[in-house]
N, C-alpha and C positions, 0 to 999 in steps of 0.2 A: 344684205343689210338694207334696212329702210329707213332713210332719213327725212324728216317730214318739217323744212323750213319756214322758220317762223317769218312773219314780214317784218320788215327794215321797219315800220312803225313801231314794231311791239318791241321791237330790241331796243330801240333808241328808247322807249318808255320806261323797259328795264336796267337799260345804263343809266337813265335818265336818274333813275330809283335809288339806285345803286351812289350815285353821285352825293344825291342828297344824305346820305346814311353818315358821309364824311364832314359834311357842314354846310352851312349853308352859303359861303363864301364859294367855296369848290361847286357846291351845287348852282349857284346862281351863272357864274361862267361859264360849266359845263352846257349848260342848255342854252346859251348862247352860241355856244358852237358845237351842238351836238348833231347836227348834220351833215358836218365833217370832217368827221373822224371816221369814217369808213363804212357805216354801219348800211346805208344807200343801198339800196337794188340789192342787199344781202340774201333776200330770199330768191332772186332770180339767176346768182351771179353761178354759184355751182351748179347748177342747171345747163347755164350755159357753154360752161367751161367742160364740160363732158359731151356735148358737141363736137371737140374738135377733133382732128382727125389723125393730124400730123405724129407719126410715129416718132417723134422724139419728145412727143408728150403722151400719147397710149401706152407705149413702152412702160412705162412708168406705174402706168395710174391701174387701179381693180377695174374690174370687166364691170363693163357699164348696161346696166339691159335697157331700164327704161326710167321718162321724167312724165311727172305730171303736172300738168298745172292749169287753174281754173283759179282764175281771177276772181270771178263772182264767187266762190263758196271761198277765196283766201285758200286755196291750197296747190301745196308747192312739195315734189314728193319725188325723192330720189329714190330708186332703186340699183346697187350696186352690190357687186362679192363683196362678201365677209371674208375678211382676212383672218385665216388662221395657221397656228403654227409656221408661221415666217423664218427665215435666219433673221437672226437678234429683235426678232417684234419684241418692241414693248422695255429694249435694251436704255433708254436715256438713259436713266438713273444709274446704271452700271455697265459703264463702256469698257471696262477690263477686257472683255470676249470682243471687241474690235480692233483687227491687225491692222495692217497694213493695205491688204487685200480689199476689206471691208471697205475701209478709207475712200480708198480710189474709188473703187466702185460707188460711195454715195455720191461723190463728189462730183464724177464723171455724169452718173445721172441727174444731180442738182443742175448739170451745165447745158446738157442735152436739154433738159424739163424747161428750162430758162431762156434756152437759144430760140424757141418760137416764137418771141414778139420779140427779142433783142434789136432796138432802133428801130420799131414801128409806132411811136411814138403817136403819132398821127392817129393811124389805122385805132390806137386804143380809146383815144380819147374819145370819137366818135362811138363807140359802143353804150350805149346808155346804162347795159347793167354793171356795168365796170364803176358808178358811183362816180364820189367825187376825188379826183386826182390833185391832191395837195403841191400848188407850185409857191415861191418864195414870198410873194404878197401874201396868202393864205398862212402858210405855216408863219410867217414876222404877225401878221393879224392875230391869231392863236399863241401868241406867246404868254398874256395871262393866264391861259389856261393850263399852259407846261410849269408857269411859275405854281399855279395853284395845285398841281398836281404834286414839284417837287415839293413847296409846303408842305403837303398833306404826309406825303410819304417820310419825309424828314422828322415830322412829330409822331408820328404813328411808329415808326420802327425805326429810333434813335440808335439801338446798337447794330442796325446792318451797316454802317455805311462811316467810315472815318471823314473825318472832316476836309481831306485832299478832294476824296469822290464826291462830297456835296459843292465845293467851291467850283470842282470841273462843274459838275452841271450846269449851276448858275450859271456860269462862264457860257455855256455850250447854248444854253438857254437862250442867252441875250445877244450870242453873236450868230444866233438865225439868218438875219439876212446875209451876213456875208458866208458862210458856207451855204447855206441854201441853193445859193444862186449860183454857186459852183455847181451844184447837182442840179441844178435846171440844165445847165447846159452840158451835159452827159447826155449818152443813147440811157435808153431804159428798155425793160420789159414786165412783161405782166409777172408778177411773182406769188407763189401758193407762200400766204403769210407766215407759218413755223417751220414749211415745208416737213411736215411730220410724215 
């Protein structure tokens, strides 16, 4: 498989895009903090992350052959196996065919995949394609923006959500700094976002 990463500008342009399509209120916030929200070093960051060596992350991951990249021409070019015919590839939508067996087994490997930076907190931050890492200032600063997001999704798609789950959110929204700052002072580690 060839995957050919866009840069962190052109994404942030297309969320950027993307924002405005919901209004101009969500749009004007969003781009005030569209820089972080993760999208940073996104073209560099899988690149980097197939570097590593550590077999409780190779284990894991498709055979890595080769990266390119060339700043000046903007290109950024993974090469890696294609996965085919897997046990339960392609299963989310219908987990009936996952036992017991399966279970453990992803789980085991989520913990293994995850145990590589667990409490290197430090070591991550300093990496520059690792973007920007969201601590309790940051995310309480970005809370119009969660507001604007819940707005948005609250009018847009009124029958997902009973009115208990819109009040949690708000709630969960606004008391940012005090759980935040509980998760500031946790170990962390690097984590593959849907872990798909």
């Amino acid at each position: 498989m060839v995957k050919i990463k866009p840069l962190d500008e052109e994404v942030i342009l297309m969320s950027d895009a993307m924002a405005s399509m919901a209004g101009r209120t969500l749009a004007s916030i969003y781009n005030k903090f569209r820089k972080q929200i993760g999208f940073l070093q996104c073209h560099t960051r899988e690149l980097e992350i197939y570097k590593f060596t550590d077999l409780r992350f190779t284990n894991y991951m498709p055979v890595f052959y080769e990266a390119y990249q060339n700043p000046k021409r903007e290109a950024y070019v993974l090469v890696a196996e294609l996965l085919q015919n897997m046990h339960l590839m392609n299963s989310v939508d219908d987990t009936t065919t996952w036992g017991t067996k399966e279970i453990k087994a992803a789980l085991q490997g989520a913990a293994d995949f995850h145990s590589v930076w667990y409490g290197k907190d430090s070591e991550l931050r300093q990496l520059q394609w690792m973007g920007k890492i969201l601590g309790t200032p940051s995310m309480t600063e970005m809370i119009p923006l969660w507001d604007a997001l819940y707005i948005h999704y609250t009018e847009e798609f009124p029958d997902w959500f009973e009115t208990s789950d819109n009040t949690f959110q708000r709630e969960l929204i606004h008391d940012i700094p005090n759980w935040w700052s509980k998760l500031d002072k946790m170990k962390k580690t690097q984590v593959h976002n849907d872990f798909n």
